[in-house]
C-alpha positions in Angstrom: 26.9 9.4 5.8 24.0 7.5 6.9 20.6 7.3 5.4 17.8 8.7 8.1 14.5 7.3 8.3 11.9 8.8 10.8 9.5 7.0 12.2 6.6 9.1 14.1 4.6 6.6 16.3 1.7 6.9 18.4 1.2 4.0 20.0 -0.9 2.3 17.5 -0.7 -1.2 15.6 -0.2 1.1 12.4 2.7 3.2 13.8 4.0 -0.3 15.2 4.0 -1.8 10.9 5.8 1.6 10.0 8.5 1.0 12.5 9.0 -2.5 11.2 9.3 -1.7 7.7 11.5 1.1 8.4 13.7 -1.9 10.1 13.1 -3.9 6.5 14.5 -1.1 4.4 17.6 -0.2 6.4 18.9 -3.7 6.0 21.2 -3.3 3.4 22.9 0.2 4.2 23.7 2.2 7.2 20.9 4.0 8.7 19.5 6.2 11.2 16.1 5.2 12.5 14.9 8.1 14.4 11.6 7.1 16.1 9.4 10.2 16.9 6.7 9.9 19.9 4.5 13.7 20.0 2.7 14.3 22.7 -0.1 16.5 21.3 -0.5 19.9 23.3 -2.3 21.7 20.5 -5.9 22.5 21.2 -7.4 24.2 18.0 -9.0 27.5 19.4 -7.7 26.8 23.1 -4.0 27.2 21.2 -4.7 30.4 19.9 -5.7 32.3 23.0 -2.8 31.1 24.8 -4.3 28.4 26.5 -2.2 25.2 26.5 -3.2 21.7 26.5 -3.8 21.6 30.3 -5.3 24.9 30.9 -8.3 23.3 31.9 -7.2 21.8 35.2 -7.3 24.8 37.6 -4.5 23.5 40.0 -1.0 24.5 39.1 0.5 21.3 40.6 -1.7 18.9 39.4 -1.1 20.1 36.0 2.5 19.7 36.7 1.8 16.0 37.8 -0.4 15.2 35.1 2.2 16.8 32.6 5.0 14.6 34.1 2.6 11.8 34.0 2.1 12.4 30.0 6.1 12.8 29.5 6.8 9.4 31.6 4.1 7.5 29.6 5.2 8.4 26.3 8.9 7.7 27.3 8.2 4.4 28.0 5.4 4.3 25.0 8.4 5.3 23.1 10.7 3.1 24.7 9.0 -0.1 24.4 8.0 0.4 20.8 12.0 0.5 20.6 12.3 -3.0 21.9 10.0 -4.3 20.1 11.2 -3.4 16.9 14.2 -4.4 18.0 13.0 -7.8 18.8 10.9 -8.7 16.2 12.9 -7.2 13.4 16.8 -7.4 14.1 18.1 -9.2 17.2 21.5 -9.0 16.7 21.6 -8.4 12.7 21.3 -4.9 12.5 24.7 -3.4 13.4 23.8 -1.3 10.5 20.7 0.8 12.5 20.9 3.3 14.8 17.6 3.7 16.7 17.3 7.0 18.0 13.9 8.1 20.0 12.7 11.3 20.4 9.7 13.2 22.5 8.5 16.2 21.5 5.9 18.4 22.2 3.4 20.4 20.0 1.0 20.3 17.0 1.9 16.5 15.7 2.2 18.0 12.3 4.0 20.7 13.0 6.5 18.6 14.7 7.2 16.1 12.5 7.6 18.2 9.7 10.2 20.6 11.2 11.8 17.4 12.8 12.2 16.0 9.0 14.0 19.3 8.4 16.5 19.6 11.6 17.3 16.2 11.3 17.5 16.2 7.9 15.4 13.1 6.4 15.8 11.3 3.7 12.4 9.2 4.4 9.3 9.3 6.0 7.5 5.8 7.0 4.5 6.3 9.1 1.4 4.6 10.2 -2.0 5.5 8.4 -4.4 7.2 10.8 -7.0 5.5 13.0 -8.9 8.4 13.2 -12.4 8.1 12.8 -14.3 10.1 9.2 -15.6 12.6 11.8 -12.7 13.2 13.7 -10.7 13.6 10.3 -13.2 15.9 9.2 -12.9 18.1 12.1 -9.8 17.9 12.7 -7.5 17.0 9.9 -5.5 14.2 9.7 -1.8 14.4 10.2 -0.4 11.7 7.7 -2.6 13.5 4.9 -0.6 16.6 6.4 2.7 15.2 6.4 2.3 13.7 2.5 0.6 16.8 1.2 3.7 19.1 2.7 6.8 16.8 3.3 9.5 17.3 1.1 10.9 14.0 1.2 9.6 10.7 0.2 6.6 9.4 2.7 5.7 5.7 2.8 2.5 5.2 4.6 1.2 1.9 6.2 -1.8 0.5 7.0 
């Protein structure tokens, strides 16, 4: 049985150093690298009265465009993050990884943590946030999330 690793990315330079260690521990076994883009459609309060993350923009089809527009960027965000790694870490030395990607939708949180429980992880390795101390303070931050409440090992790197 292989090992699984998840990854959740955001784009950033820290998400970018989680995805290459994740590539430096899986070099001695058989692993799954599962590579987790979210594409944030929580709104705080706007969530709780059933409004969802593009409620604002009064025409139907241009919410439709502008969701497809999200979905297509963070499919190739997710996509070229996969190549790089890919690149810089293995060429053509890691028979032993399986990088999977995934899109989800939802509460970043949320998601990550019931994706370490369908997929069944055995390790966490994300990116520390870039969030700003205000930003942190109102919102929360989602690493601090996922290490308070993961129940699996979580290596965070900044």
């Amino acid at each position: 049985m292989n090992k699984k690793i998840l990854v959740p990315m955001d784009g950033s330079e820290n998400s970018e150093k989680a995805g290459e260690y994740a590539i430096s521990l899986a070099k001695e076994e058989n692993v799954d690298i599962i590579v987790l883009y979210v594409i944030d459609t929580s709104q705080g309060d706007q969530k709780k009265r059933g409004e969802g993350y593009l409620a604002a923009v009064p025409q139907s089809d241009l919410r439709e465009q502008l969701d497809k527009q999200l979905k297509e960027e963070s499919t190739k965000a997710v996509e070229g993050f996969r190549k790089k790694i890919e690149d810089a870490q293995c060429g053509d030395k890691c028979t032993n990884i399986n990088l999977i990607t995934m899109i989800k939708e939802g509460k970043p949180s949320d998601v990550i943590l019931k994706t370490i429980e369908e997929e069944d992880i055995d390790q966490v390795v994300m990116g520390k946030s870039d969030k700003n101390r205000l930003e942190k303070f109102v919102e929360g931050n989602t690493t601090e999330k996922i290490v308070r409440k993961a129940k699996v090992p979580v290596n965070v790197i900044s």
